[in-house]
TIGU-885857 format. One record per residue: x, y, z of N, C-alpha, C in turn; residue in three letters. Coordinates in pm, whole numbers, padded with zeros to 5 digits, always signed. Example, Ala and Ser with C-alpha at 12.3 -4.5 7.8 and 13.67 -1.06 7.14 Angstrom:
BEGIN
+01319-00569+00780+01230-00450+00780+01320-00330+00780ALA+01285-00225+00708+01367-00106+00714+01290+00003+00787SER
//
This chain:
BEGIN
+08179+12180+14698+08033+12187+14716+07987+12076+14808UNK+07927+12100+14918+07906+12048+14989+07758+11941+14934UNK+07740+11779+15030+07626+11734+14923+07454+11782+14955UNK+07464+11866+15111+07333+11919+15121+07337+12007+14983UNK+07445+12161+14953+07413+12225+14903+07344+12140+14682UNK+07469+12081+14695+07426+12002+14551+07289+11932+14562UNK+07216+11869+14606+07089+11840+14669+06991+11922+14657UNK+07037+12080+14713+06952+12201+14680+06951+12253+14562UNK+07049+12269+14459+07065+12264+14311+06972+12169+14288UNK+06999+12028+14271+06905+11935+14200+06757+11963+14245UNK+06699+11999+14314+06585+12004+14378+06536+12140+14309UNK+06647+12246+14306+06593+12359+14273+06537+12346+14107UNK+06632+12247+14058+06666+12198+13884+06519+12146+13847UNK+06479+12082+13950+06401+11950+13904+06259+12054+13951UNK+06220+12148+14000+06102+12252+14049+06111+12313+13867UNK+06243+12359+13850+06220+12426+13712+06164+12329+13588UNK+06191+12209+13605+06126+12104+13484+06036+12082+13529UNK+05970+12072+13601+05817+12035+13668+05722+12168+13626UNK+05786+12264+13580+05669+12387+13560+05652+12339+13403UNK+05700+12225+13365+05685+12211+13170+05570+12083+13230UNK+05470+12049+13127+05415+11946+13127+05491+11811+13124UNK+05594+11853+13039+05665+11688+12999+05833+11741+13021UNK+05899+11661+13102+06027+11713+13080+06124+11719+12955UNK+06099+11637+12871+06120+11693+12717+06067+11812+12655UNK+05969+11846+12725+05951+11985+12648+06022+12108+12680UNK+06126+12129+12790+06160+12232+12855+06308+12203+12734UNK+06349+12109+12685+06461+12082+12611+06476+12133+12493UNK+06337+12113+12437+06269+12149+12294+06213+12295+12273UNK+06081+12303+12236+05946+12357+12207+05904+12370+12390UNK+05872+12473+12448+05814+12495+12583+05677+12453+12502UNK+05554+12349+12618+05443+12339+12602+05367+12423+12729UNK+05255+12487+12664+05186+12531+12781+05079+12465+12781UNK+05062+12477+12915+04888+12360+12951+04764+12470+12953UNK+04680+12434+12913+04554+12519+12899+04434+12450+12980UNK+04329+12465+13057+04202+12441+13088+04115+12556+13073UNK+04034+12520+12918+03966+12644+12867+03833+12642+12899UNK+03749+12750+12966+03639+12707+13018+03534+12725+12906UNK+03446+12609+12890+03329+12652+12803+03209+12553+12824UNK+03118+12642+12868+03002+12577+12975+03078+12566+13062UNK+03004+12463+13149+03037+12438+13294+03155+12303+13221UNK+03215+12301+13119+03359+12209+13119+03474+12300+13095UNK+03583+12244+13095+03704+12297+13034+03778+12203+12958UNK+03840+12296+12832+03886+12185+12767+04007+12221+12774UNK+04092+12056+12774+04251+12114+12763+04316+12078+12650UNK+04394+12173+12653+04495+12240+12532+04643+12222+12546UNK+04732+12161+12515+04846+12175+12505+04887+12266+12375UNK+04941+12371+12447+05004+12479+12318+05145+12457+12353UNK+05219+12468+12193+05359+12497+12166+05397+12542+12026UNK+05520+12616+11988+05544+12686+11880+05528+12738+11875UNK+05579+12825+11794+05545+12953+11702+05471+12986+11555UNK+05410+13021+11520+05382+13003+11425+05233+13035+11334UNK+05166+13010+11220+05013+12957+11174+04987+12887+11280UNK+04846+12894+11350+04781+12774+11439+04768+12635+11374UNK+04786+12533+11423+04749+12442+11402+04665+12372+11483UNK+04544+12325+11459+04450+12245+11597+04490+12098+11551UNK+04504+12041+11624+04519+11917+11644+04357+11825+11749UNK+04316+11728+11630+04199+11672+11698+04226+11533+11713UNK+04210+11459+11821+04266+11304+11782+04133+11215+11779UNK+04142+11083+11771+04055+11031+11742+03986+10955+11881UNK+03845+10876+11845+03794+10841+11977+03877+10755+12036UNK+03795+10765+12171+03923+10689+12287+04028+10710+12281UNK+04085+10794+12203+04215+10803+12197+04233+10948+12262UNK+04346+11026+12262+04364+11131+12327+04472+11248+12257UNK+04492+11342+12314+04589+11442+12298+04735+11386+12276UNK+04744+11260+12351+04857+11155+12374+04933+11094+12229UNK+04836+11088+12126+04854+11002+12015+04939+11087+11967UNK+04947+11239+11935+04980+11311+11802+05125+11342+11887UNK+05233+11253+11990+05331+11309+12027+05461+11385+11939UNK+05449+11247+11863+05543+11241+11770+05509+11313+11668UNK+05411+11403+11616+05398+11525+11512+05432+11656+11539UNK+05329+11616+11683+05404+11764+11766+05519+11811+11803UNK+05589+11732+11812+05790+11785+11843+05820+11779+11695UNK+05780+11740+11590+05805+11851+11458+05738+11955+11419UNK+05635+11900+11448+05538+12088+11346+05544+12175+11426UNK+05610+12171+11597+05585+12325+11651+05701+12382+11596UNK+05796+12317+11577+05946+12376+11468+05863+12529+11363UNK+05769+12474+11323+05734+12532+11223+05567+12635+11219UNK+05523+12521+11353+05381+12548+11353+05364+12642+11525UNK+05261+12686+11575+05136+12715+11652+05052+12603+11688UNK+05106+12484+11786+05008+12379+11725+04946+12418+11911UNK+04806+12355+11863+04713+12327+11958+04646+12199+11965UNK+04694+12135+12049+04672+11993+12074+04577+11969+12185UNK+04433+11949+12158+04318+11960+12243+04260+11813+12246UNK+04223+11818+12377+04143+11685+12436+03998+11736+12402UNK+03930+11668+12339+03741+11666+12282+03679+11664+12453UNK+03583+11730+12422+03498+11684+12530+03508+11485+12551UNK+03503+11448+12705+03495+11335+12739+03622+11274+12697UNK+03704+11316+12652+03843+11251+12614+03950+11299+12735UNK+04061+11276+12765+04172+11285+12813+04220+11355+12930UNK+04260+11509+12918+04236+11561+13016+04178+11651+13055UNK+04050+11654+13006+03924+11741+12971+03866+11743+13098UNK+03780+11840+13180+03719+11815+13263+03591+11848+13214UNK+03473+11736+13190+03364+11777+13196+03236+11809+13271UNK+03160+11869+13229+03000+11933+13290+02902+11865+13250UNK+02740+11936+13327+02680+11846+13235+02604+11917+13079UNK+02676+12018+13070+02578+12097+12994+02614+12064+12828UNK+02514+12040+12721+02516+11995+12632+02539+12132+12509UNK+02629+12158+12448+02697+12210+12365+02756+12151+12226UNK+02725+12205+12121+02796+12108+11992+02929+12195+11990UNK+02996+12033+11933+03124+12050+11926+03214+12180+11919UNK+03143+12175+11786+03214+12333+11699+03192+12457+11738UNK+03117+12473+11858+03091+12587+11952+03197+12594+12033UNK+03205+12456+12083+03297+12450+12215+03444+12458+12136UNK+03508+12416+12006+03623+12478+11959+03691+12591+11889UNK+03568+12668+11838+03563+12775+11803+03611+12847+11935UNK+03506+12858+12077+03542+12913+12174+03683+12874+12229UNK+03747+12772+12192+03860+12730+12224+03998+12802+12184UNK+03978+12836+12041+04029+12935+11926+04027+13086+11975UNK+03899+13126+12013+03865+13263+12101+03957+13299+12170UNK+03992+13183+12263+03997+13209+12447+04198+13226+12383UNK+04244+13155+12306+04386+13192+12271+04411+13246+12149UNK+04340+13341+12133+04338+13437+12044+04389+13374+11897UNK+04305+13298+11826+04345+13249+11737+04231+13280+11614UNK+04220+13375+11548+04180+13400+11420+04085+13284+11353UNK+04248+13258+11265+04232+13141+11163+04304+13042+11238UNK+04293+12895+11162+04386+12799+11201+04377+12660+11119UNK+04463+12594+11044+04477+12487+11033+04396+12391+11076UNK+04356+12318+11072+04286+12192+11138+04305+12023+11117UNK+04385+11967+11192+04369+11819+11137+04323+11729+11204UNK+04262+11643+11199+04184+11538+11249+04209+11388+11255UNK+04218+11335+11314+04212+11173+11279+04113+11085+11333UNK+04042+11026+11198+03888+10921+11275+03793+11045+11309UNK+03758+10965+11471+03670+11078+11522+03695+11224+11536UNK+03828+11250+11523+03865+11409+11519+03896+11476+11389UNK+03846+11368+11284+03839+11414+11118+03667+11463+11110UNK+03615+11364+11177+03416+11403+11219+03444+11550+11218UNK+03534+11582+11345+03476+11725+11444+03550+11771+11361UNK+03632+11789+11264+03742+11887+11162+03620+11898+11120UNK+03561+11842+10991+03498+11854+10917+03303+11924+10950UNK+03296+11901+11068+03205+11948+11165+03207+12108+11176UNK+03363+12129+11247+03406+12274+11260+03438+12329+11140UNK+03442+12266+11037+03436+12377+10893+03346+12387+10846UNK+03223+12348+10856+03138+12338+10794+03067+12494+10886UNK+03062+12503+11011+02977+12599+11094+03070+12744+11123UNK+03222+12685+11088+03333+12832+11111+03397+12821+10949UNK+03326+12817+10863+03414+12785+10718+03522+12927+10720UNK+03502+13030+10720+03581+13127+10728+03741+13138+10820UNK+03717+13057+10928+03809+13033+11034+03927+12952+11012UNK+03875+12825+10892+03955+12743+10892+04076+12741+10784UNK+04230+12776+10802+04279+12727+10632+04303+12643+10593UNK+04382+12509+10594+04387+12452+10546+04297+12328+10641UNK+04287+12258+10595+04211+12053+10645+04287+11953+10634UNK+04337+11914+10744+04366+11716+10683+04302+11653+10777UNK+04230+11551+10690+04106+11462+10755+04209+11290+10712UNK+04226+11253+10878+04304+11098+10837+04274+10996+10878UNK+04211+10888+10803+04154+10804+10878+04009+10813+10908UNK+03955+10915+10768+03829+11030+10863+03694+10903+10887UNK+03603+10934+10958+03492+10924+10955+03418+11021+10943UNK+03312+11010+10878+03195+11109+10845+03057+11112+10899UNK+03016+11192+10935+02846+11172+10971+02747+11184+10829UNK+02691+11062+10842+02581+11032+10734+02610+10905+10631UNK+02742+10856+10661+02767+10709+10653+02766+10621+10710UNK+02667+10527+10678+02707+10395+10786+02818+10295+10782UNK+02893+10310+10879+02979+10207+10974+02962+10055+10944UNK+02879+10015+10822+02832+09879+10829+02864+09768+10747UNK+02969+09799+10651+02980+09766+10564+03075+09664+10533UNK+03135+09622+10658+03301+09574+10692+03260+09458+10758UNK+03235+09310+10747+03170+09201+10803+03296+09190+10975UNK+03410+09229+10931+03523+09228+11076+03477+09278+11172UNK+03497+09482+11101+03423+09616+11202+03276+09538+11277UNK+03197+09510+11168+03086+09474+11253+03060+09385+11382UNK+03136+09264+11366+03157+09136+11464+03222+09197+11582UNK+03297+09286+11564+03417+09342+11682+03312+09411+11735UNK+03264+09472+11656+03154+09600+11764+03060+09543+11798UNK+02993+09426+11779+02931+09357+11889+03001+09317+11998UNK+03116+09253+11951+03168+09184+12072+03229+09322+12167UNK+03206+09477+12117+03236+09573+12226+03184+09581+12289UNK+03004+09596+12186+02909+09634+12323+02862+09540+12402UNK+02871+09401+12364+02822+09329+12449+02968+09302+12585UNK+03082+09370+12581+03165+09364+12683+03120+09492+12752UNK+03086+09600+12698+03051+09733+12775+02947+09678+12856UNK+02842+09646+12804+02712+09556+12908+02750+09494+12989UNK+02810+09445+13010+02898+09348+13123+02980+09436+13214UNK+03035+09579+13165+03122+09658+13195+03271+09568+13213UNK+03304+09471+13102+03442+09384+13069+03554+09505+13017UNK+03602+09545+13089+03685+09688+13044+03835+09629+12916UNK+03848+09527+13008+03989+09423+12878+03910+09402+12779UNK+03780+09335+12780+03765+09243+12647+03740+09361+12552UNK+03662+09491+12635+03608+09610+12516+03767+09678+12422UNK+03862+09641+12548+03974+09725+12476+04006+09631+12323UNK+04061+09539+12393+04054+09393+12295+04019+09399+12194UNK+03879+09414+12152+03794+09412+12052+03816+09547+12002UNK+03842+09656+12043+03874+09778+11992+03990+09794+11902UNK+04104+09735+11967+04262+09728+11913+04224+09635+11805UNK+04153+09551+11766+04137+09437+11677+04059+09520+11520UNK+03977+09563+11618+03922+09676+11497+04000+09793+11455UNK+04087+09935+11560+04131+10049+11489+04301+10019+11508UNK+04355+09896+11517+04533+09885+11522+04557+09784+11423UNK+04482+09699+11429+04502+09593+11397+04431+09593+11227UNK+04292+09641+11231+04267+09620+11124+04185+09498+11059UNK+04113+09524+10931+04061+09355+10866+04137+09258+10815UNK+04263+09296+10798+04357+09226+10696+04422+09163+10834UNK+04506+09220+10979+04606+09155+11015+04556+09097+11153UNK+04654+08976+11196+04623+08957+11325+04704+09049+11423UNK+04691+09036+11534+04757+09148+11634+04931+09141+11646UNK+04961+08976+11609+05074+08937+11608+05182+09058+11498UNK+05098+09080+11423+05183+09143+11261+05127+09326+11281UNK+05158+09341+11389+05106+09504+11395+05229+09530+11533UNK+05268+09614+11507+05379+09685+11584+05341+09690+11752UNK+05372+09581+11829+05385+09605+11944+05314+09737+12000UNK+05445+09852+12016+05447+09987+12039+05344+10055+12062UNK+05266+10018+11943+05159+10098+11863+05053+10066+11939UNK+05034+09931+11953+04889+09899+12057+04927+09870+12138UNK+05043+09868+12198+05069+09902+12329+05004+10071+12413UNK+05065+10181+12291+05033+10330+12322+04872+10350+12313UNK+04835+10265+12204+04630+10272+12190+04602+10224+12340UNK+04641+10100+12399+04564+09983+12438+04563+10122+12589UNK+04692+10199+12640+04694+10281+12729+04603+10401+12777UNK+04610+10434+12604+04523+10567+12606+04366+10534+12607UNK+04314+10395+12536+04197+10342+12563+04137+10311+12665UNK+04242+10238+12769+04207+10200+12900+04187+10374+12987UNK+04277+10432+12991+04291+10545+13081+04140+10626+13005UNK+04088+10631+12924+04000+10719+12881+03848+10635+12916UNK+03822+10515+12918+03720+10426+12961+03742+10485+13132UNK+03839+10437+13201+03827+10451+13334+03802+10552+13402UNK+03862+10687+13351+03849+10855+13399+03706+10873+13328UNK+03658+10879+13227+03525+10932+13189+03402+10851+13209UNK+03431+10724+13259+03358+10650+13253+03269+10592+13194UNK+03328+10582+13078+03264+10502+12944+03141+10615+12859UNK+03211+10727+12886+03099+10809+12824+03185+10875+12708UNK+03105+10891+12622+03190+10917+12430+03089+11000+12419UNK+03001+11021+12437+02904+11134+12372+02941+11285+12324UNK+02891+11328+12174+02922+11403+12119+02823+11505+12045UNK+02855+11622+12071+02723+11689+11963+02793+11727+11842UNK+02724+11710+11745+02797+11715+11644+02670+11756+11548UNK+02613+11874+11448+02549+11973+11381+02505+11786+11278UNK+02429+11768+11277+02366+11654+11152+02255+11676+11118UNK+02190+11821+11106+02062+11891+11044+02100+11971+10954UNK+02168+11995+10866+02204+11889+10720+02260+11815+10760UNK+02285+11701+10690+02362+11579+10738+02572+11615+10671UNK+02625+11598+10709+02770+11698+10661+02837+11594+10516UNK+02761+11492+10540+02787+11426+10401+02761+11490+10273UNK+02592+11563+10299+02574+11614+10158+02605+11806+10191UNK+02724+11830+10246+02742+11945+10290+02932+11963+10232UNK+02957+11865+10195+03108+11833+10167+03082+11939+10047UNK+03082+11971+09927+03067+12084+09854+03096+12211+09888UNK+03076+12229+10009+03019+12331+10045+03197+12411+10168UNK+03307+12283+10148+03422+12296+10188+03487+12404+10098UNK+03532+12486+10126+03648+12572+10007+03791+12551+10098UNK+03789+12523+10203+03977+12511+10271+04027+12413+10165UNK+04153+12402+10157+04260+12349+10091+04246+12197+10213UNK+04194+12083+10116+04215+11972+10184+04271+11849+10170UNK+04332+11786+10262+04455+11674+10239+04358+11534+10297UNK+04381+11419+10235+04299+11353+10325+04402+11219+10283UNK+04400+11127+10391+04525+11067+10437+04436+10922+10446UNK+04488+10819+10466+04402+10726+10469+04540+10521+10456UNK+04549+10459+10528+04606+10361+10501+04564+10233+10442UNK+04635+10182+10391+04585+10051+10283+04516+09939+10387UNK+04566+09923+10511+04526+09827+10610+04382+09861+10664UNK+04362+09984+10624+04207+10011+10717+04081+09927+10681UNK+03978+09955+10750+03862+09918+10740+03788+09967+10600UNK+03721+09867+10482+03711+09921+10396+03593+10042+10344UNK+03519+10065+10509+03435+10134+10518+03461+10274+10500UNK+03642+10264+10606+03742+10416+10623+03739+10439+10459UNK+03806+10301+10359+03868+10372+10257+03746+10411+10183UNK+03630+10362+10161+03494+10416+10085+03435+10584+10172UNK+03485+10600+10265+03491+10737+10343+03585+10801+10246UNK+03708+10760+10240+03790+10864+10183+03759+10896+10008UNK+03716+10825+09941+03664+10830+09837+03531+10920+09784UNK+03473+10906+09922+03321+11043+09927+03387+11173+09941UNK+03469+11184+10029+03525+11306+10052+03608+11387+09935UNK+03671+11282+09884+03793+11297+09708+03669+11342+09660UNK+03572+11288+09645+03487+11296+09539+03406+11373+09546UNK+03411+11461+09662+03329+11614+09704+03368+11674+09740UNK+03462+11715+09792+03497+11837+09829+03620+11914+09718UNK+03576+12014+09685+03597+12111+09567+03785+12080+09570UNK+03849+12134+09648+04011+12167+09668+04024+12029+09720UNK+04071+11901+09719+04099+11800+09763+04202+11725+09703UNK+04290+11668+09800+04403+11622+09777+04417+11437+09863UNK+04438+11370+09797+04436+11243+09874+04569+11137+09862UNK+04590+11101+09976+04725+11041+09987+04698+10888+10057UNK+04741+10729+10028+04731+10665+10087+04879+10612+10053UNK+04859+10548+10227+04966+10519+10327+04966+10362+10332UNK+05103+10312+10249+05134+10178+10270+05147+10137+10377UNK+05064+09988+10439+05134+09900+10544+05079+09946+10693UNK+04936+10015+10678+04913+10109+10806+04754+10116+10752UNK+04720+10057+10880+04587+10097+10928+04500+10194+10988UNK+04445+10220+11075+04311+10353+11095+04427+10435+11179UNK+04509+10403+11268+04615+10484+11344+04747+10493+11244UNK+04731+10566+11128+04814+10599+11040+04933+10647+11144UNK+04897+10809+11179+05011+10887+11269+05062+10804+11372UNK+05072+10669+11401+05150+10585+11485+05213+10511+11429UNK+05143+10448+11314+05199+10330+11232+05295+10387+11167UNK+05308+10483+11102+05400+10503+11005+05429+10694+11071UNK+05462+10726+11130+05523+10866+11181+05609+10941+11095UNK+05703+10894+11047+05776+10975+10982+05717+11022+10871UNK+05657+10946+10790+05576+10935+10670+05467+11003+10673UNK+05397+10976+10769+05279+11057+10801+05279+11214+10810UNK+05397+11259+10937+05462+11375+10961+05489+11433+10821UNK+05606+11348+10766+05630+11493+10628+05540+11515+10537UNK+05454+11420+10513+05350+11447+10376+05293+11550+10482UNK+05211+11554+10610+05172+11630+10608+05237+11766+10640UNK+05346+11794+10702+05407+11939+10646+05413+11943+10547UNK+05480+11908+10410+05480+11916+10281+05321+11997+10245UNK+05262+11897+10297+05118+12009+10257+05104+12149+10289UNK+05093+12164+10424+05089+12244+10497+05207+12374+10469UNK+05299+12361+10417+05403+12432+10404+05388+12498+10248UNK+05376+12419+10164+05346+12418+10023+05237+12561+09997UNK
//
């Protein structure tokens, strides 16, 4: 074999892994890329598996990026759909104003998806719990991790609070390090630890997906989200089968969140996670992963 022709092999090799999003996925689980139009945005979707749907929601500033390591197990088993929120990741947005649970419902539509699973983490436990409340029929099972809720205040944590000044007063400045900084201090790090005693890795992968999501959207987080009832006193009103996940390191505002939710919603199941703060599914992966198939499978 001559080395032009071997050259043309590798070239031809390397065109066929370039049609996968990630070259691990052509090895595994094929992922397909989605840009789903709704309004003048599109949202994107990484689909893989076979299986029950699973939506996958991640949390703010954070991205489609976080849930890597769940997704090369549950498509084994699952349909997962791993979507960027409006203003997150690799979403392209418009300017037209739409609540959430419109725009994922239509998301569900556009790939023919019925019913589906739903899990959330943080801000993508909000929009879980958001989208069941307005598609209750749509959804089967829930895991809300790390959740936040609309109709609780955020205020209660003397750490959370100090950090989120010192965010917004770096956003005012437009200080893009110090906002990350103060962010990782609050959702990696936690009230209990310094940055020193938290896994490298871990806020290394936040500190990435934080920066890249400040710089492409340009500091815009805005969300519509249904709070005419407020979804706090709407938790009752859940019948999906729900798991709710939560780590001992978090903010004690997260764990008094997870305690409203135990304590209202009818089918509820609650699990906390030693040694791991608000980014449970990073801190602890393996752990995280099987409790939640175990659920899900069960």
């Amino acid at each position: 074999m001559t080395i032009a022709h071997l050259f043309n092999k590798l070239r031809q090799f390397a065109l066929v892994l370039s049609g996968c999003l990630w070259v691990s996925s052509c090895l595994g689980q094929a992922i397909k890329k989605h840009l789903i139009p709704v309004a003048d945005s599109k949202i994107y979707v990484e689909e893989s598996g076979q299986g029950p749907a699973l939506l996958l929601l991640h949390a703010g500033l954070l991205d489609h990026r976080m849930w890597q390591q769940q997704v090369s197990q549950l498509n084994q088993r699952f349909r997962v759909l791993n979507c960027d929120m409006r203003k997150h990741g690799l979403t392209q947005d418009g300017d037209s104003t739409f609540l959430n649970s419109t725009g994922l419902a239509l998301v569900l539509d556009s790939l023919k998806v019925s019913t589906a699973h739903v899990m959330g983490l943080s801000l993508g436990a909000v929009a879980a719990v958001d989208l069941v409340l307005a598609h209750p029929h749509r959804i089967d099972k829930l895991i809300l991790a790390a959740p936040g809720l609309i109709g609780y205040d955020l205020n209660h944590d003397s750490v959370l609070v100090a950090n989120q000044r010192k965010e917004n007063a770096a956003k005012q400045r437009g200080d893009t390090l110090a906002y990350v900084d103060y962010f990782l201090r609050s959702w990696a790090d936690g009230p209990h630890r310094s940055p020193t005693r938290v896994n490298p890795h871990v806020r290394a992968q936040m500190k990435r997906m934080v920066s890249d999501n400040l710089k492409h959207h340009q500091w815009a987080t805005g969300f519509w989200f249904k709070d005419d009832p407020l979804p706090i006193d709407q938790l009752g009103f859940i019948r999906s089968e729900t798991l709710v996940l939560v780590g001992d390191q978090d903010m004690s505002d997260i764990l008094a969140i997870s305690d409203v939710l135990t304590h209202k919603i009818p089918r509820v199941k609650k699990v906390v996670i030693p040694g791991a703060a608000h980014i449970l599914n990073l801190e602890k992966p393996v752990l995280f992963t099987r409790i939640v198939k175990s659920f899900l499978e069960n």
